[in-house]
C-alpha positions in Angstrom: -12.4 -1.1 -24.9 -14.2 -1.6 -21.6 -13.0 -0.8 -17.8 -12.8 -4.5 -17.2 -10.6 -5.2 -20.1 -8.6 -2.8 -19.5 -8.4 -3.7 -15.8 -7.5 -7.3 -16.7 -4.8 -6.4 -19.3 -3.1 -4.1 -16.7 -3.2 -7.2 -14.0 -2.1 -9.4 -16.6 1.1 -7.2 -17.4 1.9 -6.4 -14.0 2.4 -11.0 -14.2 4.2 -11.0 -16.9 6.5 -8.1 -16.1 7.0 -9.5 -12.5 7.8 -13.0 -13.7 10.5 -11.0 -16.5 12.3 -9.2 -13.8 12.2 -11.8 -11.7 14.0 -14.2 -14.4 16.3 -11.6 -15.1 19.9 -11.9 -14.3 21.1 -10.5 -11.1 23.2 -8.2 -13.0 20.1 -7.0 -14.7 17.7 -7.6 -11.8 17.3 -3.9 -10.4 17.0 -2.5 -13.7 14.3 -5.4 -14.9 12.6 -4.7 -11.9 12.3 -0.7 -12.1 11.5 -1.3 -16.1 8.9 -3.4 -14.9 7.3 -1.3 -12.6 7.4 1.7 -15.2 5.2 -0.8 -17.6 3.2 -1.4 -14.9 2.3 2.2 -13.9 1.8 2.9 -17.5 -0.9 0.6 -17.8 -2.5 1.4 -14.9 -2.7 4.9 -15.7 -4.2 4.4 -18.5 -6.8 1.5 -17.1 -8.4 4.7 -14.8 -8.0 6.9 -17.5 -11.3 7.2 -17.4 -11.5 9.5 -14.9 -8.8 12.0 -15.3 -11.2 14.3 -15.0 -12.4 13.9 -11.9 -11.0 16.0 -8.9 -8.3 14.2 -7.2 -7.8 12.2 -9.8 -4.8 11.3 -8.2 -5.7 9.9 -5.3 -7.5 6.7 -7.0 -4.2 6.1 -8.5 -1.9 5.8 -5.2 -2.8 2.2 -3.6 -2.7 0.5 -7.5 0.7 2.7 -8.0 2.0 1.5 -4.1 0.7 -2.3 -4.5 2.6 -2.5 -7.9 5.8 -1.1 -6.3 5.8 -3.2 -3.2 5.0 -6.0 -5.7 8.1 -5.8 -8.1 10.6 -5.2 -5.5 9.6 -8.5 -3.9 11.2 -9.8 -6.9 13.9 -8.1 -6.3 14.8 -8.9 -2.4 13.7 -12.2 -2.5 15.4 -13.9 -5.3 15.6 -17.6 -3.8 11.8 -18.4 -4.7 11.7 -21.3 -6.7 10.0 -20.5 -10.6 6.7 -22.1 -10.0 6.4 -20.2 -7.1 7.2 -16.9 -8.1 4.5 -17.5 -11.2 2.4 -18.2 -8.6 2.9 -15.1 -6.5 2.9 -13.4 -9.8 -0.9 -14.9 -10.7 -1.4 -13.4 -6.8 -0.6 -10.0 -7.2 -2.1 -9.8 -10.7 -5.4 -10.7 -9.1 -5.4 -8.8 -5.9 -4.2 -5.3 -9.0 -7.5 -6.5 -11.1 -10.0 -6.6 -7.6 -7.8 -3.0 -6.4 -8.6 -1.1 -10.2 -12.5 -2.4 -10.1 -12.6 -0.7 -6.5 -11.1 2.6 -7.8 -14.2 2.6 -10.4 -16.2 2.0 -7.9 -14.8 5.0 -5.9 -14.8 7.1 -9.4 -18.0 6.1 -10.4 -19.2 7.3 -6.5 -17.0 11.1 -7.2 -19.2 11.0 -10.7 -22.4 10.6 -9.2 -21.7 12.2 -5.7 -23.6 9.1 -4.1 -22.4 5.7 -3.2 -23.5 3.0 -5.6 -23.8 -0.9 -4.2 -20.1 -2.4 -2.7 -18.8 0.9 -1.8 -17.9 -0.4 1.4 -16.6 -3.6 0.3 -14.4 -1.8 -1.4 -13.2 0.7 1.4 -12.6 -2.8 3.9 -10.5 -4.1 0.6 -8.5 -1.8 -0.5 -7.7 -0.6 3.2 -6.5 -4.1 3.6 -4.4 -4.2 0.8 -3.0 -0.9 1.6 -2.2 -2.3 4.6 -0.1 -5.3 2.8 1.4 -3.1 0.6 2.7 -0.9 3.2 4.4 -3.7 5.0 6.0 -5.0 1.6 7.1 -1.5 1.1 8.5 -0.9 4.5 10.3 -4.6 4.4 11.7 -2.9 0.9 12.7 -0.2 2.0 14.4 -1.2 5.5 16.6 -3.9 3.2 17.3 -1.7 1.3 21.4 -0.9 1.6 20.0 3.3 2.3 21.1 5.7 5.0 18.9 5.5 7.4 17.8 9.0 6.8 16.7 8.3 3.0 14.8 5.2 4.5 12.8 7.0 6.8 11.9 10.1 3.8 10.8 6.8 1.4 9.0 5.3 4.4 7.3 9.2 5.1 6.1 9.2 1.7 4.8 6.1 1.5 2.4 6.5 4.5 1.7 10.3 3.8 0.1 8.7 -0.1 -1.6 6.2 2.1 -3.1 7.7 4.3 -4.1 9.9 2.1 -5.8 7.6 -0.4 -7.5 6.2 3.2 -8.9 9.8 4.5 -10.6 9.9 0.8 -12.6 6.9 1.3 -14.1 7.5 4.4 -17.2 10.2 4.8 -15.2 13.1 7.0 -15.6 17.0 6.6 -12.1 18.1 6.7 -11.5 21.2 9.1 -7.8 21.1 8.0 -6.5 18.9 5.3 -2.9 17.9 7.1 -4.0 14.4 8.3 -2.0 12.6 5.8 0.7 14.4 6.6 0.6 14.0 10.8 0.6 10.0 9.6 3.5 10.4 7.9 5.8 12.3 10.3 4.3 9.9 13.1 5.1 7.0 11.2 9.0 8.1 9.9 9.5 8.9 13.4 8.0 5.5 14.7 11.1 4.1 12.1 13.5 6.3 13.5 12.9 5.1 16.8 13.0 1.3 15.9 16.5 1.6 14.1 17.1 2.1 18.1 16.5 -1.9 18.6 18.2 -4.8 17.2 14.5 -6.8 15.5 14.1 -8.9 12.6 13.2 -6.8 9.2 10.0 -8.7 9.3 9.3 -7.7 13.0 10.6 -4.3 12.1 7.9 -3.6 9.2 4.9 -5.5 10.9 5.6 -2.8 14.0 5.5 0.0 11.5 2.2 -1.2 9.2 0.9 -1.5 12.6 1.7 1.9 14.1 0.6 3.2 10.6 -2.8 1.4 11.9 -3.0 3.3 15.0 -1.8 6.2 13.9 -4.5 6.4 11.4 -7.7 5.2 12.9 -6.5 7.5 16.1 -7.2 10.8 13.8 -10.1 9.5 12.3 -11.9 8.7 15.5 -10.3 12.1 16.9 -12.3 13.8 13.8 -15.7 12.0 13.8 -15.7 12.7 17.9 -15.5 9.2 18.1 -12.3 7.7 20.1 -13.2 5.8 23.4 -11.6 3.6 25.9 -12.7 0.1 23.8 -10.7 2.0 20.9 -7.8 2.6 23.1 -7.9 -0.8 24.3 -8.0 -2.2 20.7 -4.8 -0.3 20.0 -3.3 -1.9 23.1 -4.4 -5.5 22.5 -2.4 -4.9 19.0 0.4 -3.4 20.4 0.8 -6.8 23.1 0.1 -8.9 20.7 3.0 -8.3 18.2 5.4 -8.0 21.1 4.1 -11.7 22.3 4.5 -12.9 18.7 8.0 -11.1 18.6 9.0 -13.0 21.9 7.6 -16.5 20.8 9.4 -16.3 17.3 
């Protein structure tokens, strides 16, 4: 069987699954969704495969592993979504898991050969993007979630520390330390802890976050490739105004 088949039939489970737990009832719903995303991770384990034998085989499997968590626990904190609608997010997400798996060959295929083939940087813009998305689904998951606000911030730590990991390997850095991931991740937690400070919108609350993420990030890759100026810096300020204009005006 070939990588796109595979590919497809992992996309196509991650739909069905979805549209299972989110048809399950609510006494059932949690479990339907966790079951779900346990299929889902299966499949896409076994989709890259392929490459378990690469180094840092692991790191191709984060984003696909994060964007099918922060996809089945829509299903479960937004229960209100009419059928045709959730099939319809459902065909979404499947789509967007099918375009993330044939970026991860891409990045495979690139470890394989030690050279980039052709789309390589299609594939970085696209799967930063989605890692963006994912990140905000996750941190709207996990700020609903009915946690202590000290297991929210340890979910919300590891699920930037994977990220930014899985970013740092797709962009062309010699590493003089390897704890960048990890400086995200305690900048990010403690960006949370500091917003539980304010009385915002979940919504608000997460977009703040994905966006500090952002920052956070691109400030330690400029800082390593000698490359942070003042347009940078104003970039992160224009971002920072602009979500607190669109917080005032909504």
């Amino acid at each position: 069987m070939n990588k796109k088949t595979l590919f497809k039939i992992a996309s196509v489970i991650l739909c069905v699954s979805y549209i299972v737990a989110y048809n399950a009832p609510a006494s059932f719903k949690l479990q339907a969704v966790l079951i779900g995303f346990f299929i889902s991770f299966v499949s896409i384990f076994i989709s890259l495969g392929f490459g378990i034998k690469q180094k840092g085989f692991i790191n191709y499997l984060i984003l696909p592993v994060l964007f099918s968590a922060s996809s089945f626990f829509t299903a479960y904190f937004f229960q209100n979504l009419k059928l045709g609608f959730a099939v319809f997010v459902a065909a979404i997400f499947g789509v967007l898991l099918y375009v993330n798996l044939l970026c991860q060959n891409i990045f495979l295929v690139n470890a394989e050969k030690k050279e980039e083939i052709p789309l390589t940087s299609v594939s970085r813009v696209f799967t930063f993007i989605l890692g963006q998305l994912s990140l905000f689904l996750l941190g709207l998951m996990i700020i609903k979630a009915p946690f202590f606000i000290g297991i929210k911030v340890v979910l919300f730590f590891i699920a930037t520390t994977l990220l930014s990991k899985f970013n740092f390997s797709n962009i062309k850095l010699v590493y003089k330390v390897k704890l960048e991931p990890l400086v995200v991740g305690i900048l990010s937690s403690n960006a949370m802890v500091a917003l539980s400070l304010f009385e915002l919108e979940d919504i608000y609350r997460s977009l703040i976050l994905v966006s500090l993420f952002y920052i956070h990030f691109d400030i330690l890759e400029n800082l390593l490739n000698s490359s942070l100026s003042k347009k940078i810096i104003g970039e992160y300020l224009l971002i920072i105004i602009s979500i607190i204009i669109l917080i005032k005006i909504f």
